[in-house]
C-alpha positions in Angstrom: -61.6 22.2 25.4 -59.5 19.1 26.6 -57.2 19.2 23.2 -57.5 23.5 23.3 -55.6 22.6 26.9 -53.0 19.6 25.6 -52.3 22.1 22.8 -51.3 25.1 25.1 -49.1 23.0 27.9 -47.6 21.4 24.7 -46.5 25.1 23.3 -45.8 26.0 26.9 -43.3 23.3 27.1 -41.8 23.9 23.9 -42.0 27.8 23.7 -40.7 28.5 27.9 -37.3 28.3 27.1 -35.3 31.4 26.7 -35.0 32.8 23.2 -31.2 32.8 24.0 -31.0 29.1 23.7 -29.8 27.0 20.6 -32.4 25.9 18.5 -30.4 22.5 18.9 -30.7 22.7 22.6 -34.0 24.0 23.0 -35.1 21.0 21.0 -33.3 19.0 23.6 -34.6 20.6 26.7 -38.1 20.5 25.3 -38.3 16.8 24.3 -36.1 16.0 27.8 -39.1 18.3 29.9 -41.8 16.7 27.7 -41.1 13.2 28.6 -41.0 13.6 32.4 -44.3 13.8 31.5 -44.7 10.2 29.6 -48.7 10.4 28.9 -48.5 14.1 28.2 -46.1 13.1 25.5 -47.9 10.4 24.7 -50.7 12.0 24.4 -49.2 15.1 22.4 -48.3 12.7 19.4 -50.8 13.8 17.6 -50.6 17.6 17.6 -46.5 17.5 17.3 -45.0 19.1 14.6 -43.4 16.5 12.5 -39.8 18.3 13.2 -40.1 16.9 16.4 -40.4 13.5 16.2 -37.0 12.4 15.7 -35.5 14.7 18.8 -38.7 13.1 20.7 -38.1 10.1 19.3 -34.0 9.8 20.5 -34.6 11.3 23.3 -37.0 8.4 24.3 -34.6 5.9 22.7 -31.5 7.1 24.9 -34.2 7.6 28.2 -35.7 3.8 27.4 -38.8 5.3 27.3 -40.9 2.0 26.1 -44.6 3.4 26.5 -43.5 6.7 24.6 -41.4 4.7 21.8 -44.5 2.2 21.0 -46.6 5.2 20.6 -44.1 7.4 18.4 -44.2 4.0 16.1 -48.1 4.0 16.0 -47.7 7.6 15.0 -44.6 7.9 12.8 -45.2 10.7 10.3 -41.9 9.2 7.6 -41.9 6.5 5.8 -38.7 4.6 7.6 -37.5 4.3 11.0 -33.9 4.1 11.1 -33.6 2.6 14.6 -30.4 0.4 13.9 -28.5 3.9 13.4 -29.0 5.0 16.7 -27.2 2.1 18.1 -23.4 3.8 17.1 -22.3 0.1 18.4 -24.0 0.2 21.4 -26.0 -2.7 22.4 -30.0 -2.5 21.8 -32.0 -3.1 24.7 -34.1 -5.9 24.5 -37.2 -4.0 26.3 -36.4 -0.8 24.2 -36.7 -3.2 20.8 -39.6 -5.0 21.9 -41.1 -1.6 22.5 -40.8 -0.6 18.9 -42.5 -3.9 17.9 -45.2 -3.7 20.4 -46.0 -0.4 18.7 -46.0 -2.2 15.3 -47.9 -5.0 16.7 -50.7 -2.6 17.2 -50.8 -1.0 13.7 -50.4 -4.8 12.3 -53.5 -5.4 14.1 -55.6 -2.8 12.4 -57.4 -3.0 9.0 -56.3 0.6 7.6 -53.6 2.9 8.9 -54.1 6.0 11.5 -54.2 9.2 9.5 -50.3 10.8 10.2 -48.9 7.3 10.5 -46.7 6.6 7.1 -44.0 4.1 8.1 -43.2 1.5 5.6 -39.8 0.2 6.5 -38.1 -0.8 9.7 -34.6 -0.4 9.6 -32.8 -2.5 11.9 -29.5 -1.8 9.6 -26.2 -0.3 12.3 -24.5 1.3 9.2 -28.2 2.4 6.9 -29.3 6.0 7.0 -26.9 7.6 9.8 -27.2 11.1 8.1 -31.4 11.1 9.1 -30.8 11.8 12.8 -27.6 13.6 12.2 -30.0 16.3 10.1 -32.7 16.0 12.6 -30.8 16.4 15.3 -28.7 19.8 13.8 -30.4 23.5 13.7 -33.7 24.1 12.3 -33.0 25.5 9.1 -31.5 22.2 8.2 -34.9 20.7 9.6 -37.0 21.9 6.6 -34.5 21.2 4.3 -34.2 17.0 5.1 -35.4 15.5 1.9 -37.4 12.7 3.6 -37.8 10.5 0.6 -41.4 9.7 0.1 -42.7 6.2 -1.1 -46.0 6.1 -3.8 -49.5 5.0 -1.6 -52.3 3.7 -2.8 -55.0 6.0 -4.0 -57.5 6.5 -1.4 -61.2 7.7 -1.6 -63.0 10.8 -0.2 -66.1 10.7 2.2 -68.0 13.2 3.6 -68.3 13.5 7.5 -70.9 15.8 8.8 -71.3 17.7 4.9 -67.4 18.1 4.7 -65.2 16.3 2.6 -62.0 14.8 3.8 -60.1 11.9 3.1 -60.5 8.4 4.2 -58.0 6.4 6.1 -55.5 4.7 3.8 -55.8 1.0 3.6 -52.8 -0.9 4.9 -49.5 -2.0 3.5 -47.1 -4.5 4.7 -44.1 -3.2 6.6 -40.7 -4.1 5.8 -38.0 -5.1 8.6 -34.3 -4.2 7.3 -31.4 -6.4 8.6 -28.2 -7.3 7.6 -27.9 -11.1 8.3 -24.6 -13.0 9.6 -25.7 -16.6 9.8 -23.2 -18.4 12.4 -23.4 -20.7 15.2 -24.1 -19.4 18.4 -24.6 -15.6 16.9 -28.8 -15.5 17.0 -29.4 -13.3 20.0 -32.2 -12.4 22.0 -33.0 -9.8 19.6 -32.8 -11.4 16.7 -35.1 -14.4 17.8 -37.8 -11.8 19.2 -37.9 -10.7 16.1 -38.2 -13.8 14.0 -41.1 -14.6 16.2 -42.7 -11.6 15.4 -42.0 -12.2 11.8 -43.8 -15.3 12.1 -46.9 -14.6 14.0 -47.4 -11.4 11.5 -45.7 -13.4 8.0 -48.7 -11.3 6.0 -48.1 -8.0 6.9 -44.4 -7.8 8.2 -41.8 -8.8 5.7 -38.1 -9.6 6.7 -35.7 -8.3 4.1 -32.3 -8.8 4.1 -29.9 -6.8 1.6 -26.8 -8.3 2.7 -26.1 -11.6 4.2 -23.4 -13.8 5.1 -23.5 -17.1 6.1 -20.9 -19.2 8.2 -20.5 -22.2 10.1 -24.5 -23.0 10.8 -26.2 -25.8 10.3 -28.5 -26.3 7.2 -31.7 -26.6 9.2 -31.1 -23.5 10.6 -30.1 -21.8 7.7 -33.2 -23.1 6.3 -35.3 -22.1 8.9 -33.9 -18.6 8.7 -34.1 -18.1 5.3 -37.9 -18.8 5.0 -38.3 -16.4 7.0 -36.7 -13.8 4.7 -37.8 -12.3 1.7 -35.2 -13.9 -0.4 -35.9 -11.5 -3.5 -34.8 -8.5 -1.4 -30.9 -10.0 -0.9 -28.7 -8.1 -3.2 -25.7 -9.2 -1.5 -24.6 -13.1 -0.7 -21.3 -14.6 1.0 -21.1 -18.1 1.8 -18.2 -18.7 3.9 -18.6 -22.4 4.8 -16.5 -25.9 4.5 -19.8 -27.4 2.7 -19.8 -30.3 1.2 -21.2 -30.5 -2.5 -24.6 -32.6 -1.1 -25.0 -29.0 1.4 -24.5 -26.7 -1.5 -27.2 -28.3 -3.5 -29.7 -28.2 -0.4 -29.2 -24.5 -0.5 -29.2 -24.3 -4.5 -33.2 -23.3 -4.1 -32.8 -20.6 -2.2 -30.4 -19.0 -4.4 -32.4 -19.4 -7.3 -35.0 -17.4 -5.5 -32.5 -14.5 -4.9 -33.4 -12.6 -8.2 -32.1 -9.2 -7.2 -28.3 -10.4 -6.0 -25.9 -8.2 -7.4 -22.9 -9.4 -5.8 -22.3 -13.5 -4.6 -19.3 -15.1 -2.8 -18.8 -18.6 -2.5 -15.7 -20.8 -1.0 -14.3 -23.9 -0.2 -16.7 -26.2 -1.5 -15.0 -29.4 -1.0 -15.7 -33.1 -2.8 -17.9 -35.7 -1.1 -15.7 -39.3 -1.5 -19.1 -41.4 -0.4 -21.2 -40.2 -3.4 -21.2 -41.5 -7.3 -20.0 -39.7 -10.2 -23.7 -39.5 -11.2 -25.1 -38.0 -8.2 -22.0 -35.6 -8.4 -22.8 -33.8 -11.4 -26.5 -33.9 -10.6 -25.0 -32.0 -7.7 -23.0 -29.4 -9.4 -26.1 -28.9 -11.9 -28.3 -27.8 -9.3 -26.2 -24.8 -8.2 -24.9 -24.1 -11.9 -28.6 -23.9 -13.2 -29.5 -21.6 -10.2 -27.7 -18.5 -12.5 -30.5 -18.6 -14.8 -32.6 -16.9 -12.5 -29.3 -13.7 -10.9 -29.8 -11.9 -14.3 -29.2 -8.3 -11.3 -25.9 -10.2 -10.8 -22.7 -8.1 -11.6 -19.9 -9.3 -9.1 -19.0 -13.1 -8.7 -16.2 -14.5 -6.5 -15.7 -17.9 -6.2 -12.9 -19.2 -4.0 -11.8 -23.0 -3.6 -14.4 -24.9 -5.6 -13.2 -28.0 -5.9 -15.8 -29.1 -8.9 -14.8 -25.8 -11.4 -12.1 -27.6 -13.7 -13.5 -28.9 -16.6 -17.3 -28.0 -15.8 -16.7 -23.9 -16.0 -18.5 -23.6 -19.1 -21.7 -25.2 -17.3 -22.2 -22.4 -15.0 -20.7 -19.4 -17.4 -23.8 -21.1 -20.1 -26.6 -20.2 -17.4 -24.9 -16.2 -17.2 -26.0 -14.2 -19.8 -25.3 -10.8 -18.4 -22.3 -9.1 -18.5 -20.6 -9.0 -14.8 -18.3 -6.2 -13.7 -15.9 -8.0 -11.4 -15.2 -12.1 -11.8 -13.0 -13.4 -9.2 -12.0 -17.0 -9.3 -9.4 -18.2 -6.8 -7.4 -21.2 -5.6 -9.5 -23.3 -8.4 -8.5 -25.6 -10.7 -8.7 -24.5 -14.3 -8.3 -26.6 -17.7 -6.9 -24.7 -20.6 -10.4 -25.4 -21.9 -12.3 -23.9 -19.0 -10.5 -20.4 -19.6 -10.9 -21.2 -23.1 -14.8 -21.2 -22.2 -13.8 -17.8 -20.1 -12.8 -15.7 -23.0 -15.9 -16.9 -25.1 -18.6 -16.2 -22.7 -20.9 -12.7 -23.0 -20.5 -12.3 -19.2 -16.5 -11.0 -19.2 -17.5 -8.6 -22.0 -17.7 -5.6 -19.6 -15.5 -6.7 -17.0 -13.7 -4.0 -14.7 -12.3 -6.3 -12.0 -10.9 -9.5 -13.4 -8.8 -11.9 -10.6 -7.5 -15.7 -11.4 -5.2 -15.8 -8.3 -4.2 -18.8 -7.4 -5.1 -20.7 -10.5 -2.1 -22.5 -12.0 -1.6 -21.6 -15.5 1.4 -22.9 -16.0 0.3 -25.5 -18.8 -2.7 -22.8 -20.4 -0.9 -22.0 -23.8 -1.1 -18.4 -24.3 -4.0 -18.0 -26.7 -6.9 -18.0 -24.2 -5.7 -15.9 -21.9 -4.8 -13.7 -24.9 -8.1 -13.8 -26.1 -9.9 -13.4 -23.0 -7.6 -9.6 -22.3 -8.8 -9.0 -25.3 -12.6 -9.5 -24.7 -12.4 -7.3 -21.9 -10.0 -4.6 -23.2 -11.8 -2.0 -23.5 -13.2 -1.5 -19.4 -11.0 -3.9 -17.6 -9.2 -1.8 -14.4 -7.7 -4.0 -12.2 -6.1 -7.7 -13.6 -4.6 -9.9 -11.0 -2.1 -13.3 -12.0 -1.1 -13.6 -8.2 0.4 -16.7 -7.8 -0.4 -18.8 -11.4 3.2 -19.9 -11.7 3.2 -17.7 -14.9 6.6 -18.0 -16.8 8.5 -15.5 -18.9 7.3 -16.6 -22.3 3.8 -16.5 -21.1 3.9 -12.8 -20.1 5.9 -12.3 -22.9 2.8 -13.5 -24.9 0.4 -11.7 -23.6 1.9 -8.1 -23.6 0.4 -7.5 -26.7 -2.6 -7.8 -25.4 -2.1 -6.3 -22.0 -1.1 -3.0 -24.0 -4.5 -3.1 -25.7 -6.3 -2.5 -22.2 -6.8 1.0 -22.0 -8.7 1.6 -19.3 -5.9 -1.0 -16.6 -5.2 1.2 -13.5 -3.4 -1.6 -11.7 -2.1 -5.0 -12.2 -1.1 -7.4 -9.3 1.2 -10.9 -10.5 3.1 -11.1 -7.3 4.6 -14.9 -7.0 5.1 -16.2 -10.7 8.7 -16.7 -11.8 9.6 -13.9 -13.8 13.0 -12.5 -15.1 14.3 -9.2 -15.3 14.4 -9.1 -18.9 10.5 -10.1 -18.8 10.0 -7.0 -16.2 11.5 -4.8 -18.3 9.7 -5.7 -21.3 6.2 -5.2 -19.9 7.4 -2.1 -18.6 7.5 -0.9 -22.3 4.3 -2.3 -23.0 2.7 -0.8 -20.5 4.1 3.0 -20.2 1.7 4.1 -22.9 -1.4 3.3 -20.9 -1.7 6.5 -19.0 -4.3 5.3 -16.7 -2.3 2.6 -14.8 -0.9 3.6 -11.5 0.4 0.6 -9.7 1.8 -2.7 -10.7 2.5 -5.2 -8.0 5.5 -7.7 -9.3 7.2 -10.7 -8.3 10.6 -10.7 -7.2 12.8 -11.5 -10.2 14.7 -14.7 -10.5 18.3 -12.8 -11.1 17.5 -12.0 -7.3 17.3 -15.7 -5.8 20.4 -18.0 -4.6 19.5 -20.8 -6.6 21.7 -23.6 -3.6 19.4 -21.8 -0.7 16.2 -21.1 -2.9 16.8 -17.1 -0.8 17.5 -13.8 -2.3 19.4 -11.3 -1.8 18.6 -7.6 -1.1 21.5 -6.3 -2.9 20.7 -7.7 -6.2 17.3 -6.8 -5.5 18.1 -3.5 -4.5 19.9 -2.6 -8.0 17.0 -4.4 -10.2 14.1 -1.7 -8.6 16.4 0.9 -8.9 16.8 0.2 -12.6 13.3 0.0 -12.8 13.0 3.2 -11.3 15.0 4.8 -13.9 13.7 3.2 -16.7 10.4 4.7 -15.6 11.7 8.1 -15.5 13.4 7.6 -18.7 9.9 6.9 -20.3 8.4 9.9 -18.6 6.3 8.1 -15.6 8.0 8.7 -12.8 4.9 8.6 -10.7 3.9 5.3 -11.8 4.4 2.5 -8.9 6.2 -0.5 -9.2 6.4 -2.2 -6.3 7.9 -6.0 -5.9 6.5 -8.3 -3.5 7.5 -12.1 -2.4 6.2 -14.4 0.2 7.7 -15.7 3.4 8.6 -19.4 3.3 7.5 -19.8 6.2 4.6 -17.9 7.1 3.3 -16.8 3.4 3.3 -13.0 4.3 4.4 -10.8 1.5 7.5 -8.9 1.6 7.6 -5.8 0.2 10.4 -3.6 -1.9 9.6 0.0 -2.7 12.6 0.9 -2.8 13.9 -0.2 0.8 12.4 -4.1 1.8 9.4 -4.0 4.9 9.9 -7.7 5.4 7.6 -10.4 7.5 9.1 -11.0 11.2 10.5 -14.2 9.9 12.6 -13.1 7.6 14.0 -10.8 10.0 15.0 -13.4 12.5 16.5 -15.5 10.2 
């Protein structure tokens, strides 16, 4: 009789409004009348249609309704919650977010799971999943048609209650918290140490997982601290933007080795330790090298000012035995041997994105860079030299095999001191490869005033527009050249395509 009567006020609530209304805004106006009723919604949980959770459930959210919200959680018919989506950059409430983990708190707390409840992941992710309350929110044709993507569970047993047979509650299964993590001093809010808490007091059945995380200027205890927290194999994404020293990189060097699903890993500006031996040095740099054994997901690599690369690149490219798609190493210090090492290893065989920036090249003889454009011929898209002090018989050297990489859409060697005669060169070489849009060149040498170490615009003015026509000439007219220089004095580029967009200090001057 009592859930006959819950049943009827629920349709009563839902069903009043007039037939004129939007099926949008009847949804509205029904969850809004429901929850000035908080345990009448409450108590309707369990006879709503599972349509209506996630109107009920923003509804609540917006109204920071905390009794209703840690019931929807105990009663969650999908298997994720995308609650960081409905923040749109709004700051969470602390009570609305202890609310949802209340609610978990009291599944957690139970040996088997209610019957409609299915939730399996938490996702506490801003920029995760926006298009599930965009659907659920929309008309109701586009209700039935969300596919809510549905995770395997565990096979479960019948029993038979009062000569019927009906299915027994499904045993439990640890529930996943999705975060993105940005490790920084000071940046650990309420929020964030509420729920760390939580992940502690429940380490068995809640699991912290962290797809992407950066990590900045924090101390290592904390980092630490943090990071046993997480389940490190669920990080697919790593940035470590810190002045460490090489005795801090080794202390994390564990915890990377544990990260067996990373797919993409930044690290800079590593610097040297002048109080430590040679010996303890290199024990040092072998911890972190020999952690690559164990990233065999890993496909993008960028290292950035790593003081301890030249001469020991082959130790780290020895542990990667996977192919990578994009290898980025910057403002390092390369031997000839090191890029030697480069071109022989099984990990630039399948290279798309290929970047040596800032690596001075200047005394590499041509062969190993030849031979490493040649390894990755055949998918390499994007190649940049950008500042490698590259000279005119170098390039000249390598056109051959720069014309061999079919698949190049741009190439980017902006500050190396190159001639006309050398532009125009590579030019040839490259018309025939009809995938490459953009090339991003230095400003010749024919353009500087050697006394004032300045250019002039003139000079530069008739170079491009030679180029120009040579490019029409060889039938690309839509390909893009466009020169680039930096300022003296600030290091902003200046570009020329065809009229100069130069850096405020050039203007002034």
């Amino acid at each position: 009789m009592e859930r006959r009567r819950l049943r009827g006020s629920i349709q009563s609530r839902y069903m009043s409004m007039s037939v004129w209304t939007s099926p949008r805004r009847l949804v509205e106006l029904a969850g809004q009348s429901l929850l000035e009723d908080e345990a009448l919604a409450i108590a309707a949980l369990e006879l709503l249609p599972r349509e209506l959770f996630p109107p009920l459930f923003m509804a609540a959210f917006d109204g920071r309704h905390s009794q209703t919200l840690k019931a929807m959680v105990q009663a969650w018919p999908f298997t994720c919650l995308p609650l960081g989506a409905l923040m749109k950059g709004q700051h969470l409430d602390l009570e609305t977010f202890k609310a949802v983990l209340d609610g978990l708190d009291v599944l957690l707390a139970q040996e088997v799971r209610p019957r409609r409840w299915k939730l399996q992941v938490l996702d506490l992710r801003k920029n995760s999943r926006q298009d599930f309350w965009t659907v659920w929110s929309g008309n109701r044709a586009s209700l039935y048609s969300f596919p809510e993507p549905e995770v395997a569970q565990p096979m479960t047993k019948k029993r038979k209650v009062d000569g019927l047979s009906t299915e027994a509650e499904q045993p439990f299964i640890p529930v996943e918290v999705l975060v993105d993590l940005f490790l920084k001093e000071g940046a650990c809010d309420e929020l964030f140490s509420y729920l760390v808490e939580k992940v502690k007091q429940k380490k068995n059945v809640l699991r912290l997982c962290c797809k992407k995380l950066k990590i900045f200027a924090m101390p290592m205890q904390d980092i630490k601290m943090i990071l046993k927290m997480v389940q490190l194999d669920s990080i697919e994404d790593l940035e470590v933007t810190c002045t460490w020293k090489l005795p801090t990189l080794a202390k994390f060097s564990p915890y990377l080795g544990q990260m067996i699903n990373l797919r993409r890993l930044l690290v800079s500006h590593i610097h040297a330790s002048s109080y430590i031996s040679p010996e303890k040095e290199e024990q040092y740099i072998a911890q972190f090298t020999s952690q690559f054994l164990s990233l065999q997901c890993l496909q993008a690599l960028y290292m950035d000012s790593l003081f301890f690369l030249r001469g020991r690149l082959d130790q780290l490219l020895r542990h990667m035995v996977n192919p990578l798609e994009t290898l980025s190493i910057t403002n390092c210090r390369l031997s000839e041997g090191d890029v030697m090492h480069l071109s022989q290893s099984p990990s630039v065989s399948q290279l798309s994105v290929l970047s040596l920036s800032g690596v001075m090249l200047t005394d590499v003889s041509p062969e190993p860079l030849q031979a490493l454009l040649e390894r990755a011929s055949a998918t390499l898209q994007d190649l940049v030299f950008d500042e490698c002090r590259i000279t005119d018989d170098q390039l000249l050297a390598l056109l051959p095999s720069l014309s061999h990489c079919s698949q190049l859409k741009t190439l980017s060697f902006y500050g190396n001191s190159i001639s006309i005669s050398a532009l125009q060169s590579l030019l040839q070489h490259l018309i025939g490869l009809r995938n490459l849009t953009h090339v991003l060149y230095p400003v010749p040498l024919e353009s500087y005033e050697y006394v004032h170490g300045t250019f002039h615009l003139e000079r530069l003015a008739y170079l491009h527009a030679r180029l120009r026509e040579l490019l029409c000439e060889l039938g690309r007219p839509s390909m893009v050249w466009l020169s680039a220089n930096p300022c003296p004095h600030c290091g902003d580029r200046s570009f020329y395509d065809p009229e100069p967009i130069l850096c405020p200090c050039f203007m002034r001057n």
